[in-house]
N, C-alpha and C positions, 0 to 999 in steps of 0.2 A: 624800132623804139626811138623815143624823141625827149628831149628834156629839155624844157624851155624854163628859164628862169626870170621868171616876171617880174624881178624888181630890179635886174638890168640891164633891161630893155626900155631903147629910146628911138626915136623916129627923131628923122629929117625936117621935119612939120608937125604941127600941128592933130593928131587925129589918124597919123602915119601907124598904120599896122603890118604884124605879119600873121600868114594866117596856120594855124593850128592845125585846122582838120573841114575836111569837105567829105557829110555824111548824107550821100542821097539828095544833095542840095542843099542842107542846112550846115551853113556855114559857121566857124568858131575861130575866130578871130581878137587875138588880142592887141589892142590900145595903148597908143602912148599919147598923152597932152599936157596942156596948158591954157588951153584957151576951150572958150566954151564952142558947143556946136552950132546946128542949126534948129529951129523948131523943125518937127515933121512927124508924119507918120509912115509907119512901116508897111509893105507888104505884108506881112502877117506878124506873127508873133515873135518879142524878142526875148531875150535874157539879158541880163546886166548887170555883171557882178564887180563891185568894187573890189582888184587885187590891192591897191596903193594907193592910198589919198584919200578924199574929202572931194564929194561931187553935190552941190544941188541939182537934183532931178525937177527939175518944172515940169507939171502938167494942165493940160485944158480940158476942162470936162464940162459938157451942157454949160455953155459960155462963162463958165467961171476957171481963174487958175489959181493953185496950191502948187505948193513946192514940198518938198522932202529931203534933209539929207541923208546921204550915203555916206558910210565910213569904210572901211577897209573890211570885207568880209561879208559885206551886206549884198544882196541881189534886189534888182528891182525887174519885175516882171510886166509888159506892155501887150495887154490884147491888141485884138484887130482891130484900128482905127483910134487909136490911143494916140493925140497931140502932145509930142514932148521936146522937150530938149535939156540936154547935161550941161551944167556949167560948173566944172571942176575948182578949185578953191587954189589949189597949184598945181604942181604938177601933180596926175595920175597916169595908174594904167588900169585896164578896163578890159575885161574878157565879155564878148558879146556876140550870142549864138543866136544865129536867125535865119532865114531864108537867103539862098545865095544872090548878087544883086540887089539887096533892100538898101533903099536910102542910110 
């Protein structure tokens, strides 16, 4: 058994995580920031659940981009080939389940 407590948890950097749980290769990993990430796309499919903070989610889709925010409690879910990138508002942390190795 394991008890992680997400809102006192901080990273060294930027995007610094520790990881959760390793299920068959999909990975679950939570996030600590401050600073936005990068655009990209994943290997497969991700989850993103806002534990703490305020995130705009940017996406690109058939060459237009829209944004979305995330508040505390909200999940944004990213199919196959989904351009995005999180720019957090301040700090946050970020639970994010995805393929082990994905950008």
């Amino acid at each position: 058994m394991r008890v992680i407590r997400s809102k006192e948890f901080t990273a060294d950097k930027a995007w610094g995580a520790i990881d959760v749980a390793n299920m068959n290769g999909i990975t679950t990993r939570l996030h600590w920031t401050n600073e936005p990430y990068q655009w990209h796309v994943n290997d497969g499919e991700e989850v993103f659940a806002v534990l703490d903070g305020v995130v705009d989610m940017h996406v690109r889709d058939s060459g237009r981009e829209y944004s979305v925010v995330l508040s505390t409690g909200d999940v944004f879910f990213a199919e196959v080939g989904c351009e995005h990138v999180a720019l957090p508002r301040c700090e946050a942390r970020i639970l994010v389940v995805e393929h082990q190795g994905s950008v």
